[in-house]
N, C-alpha and C positions, 0 to 999 in steps of 0.2 A: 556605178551610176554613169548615164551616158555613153554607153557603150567605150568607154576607153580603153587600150591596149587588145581589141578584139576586131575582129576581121566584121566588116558591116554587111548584112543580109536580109533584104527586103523581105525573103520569103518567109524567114522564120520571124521577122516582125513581124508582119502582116499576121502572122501565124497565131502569134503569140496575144497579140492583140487582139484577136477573134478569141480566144481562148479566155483571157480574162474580161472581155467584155460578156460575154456568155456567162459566166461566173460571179458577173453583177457588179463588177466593176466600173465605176463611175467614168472615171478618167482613162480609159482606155475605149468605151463608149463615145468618147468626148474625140478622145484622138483619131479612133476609126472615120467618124464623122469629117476630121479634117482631113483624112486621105482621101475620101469619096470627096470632098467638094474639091480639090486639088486634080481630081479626075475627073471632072463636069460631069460627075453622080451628087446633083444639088440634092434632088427629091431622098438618094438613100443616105447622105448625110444629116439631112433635117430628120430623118427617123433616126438615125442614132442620139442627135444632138436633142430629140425628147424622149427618148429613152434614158439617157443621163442626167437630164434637168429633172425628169420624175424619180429620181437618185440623189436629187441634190446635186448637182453640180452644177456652179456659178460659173464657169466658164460656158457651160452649153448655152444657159438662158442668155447670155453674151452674143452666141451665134447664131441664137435665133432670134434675137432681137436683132439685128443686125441684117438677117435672111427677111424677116418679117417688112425689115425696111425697104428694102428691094425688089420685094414682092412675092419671093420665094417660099412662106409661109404664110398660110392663110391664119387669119384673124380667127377663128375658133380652134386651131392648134395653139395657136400662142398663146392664148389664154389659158388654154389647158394646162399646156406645160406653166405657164408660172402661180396656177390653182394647188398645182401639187407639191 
């Protein structure tokens, strides 16, 4: 856990996290979401971050309540995602 005693490589994060976000993965959806908005990719982080909140994940509806505050998501996404 946490990559310990292992050489660090973005590519096969990145990799791996596409892999089990596709695979329905809540929180790997959630994380992807924070690499795109870390890369001022707000617009494809807020699609991750309600692709995971329609998953159930409480961390997403977190950031986009948050995105919502800032203006970043429109008021009928936000609603959506915390409908579901």
């Amino acid at each position: 856990h946490e990559g310990q005693g292992v050489e660090m490589n973005k590519e096969k994060e990145l990799y791996h996290l596409e892999e089990a976000a596709i695979g329905g993965h809540p929180t790997a959806r959630y994380n992807l979401g924070i690499k795109e908005g870390q890369n001022d990719r707000i617009e494809r982080a807020v699609k991750h971050w309600i692709i995971a909140a329609n998953l159930g994940d409480d961390d997403s509806i977190e950031a986009l309540k948050t995105s919502y505050k800032h203006g970043a998501v429109s008021k009928e996404d936000f609603a959506a995602a915390l409908r579901a």
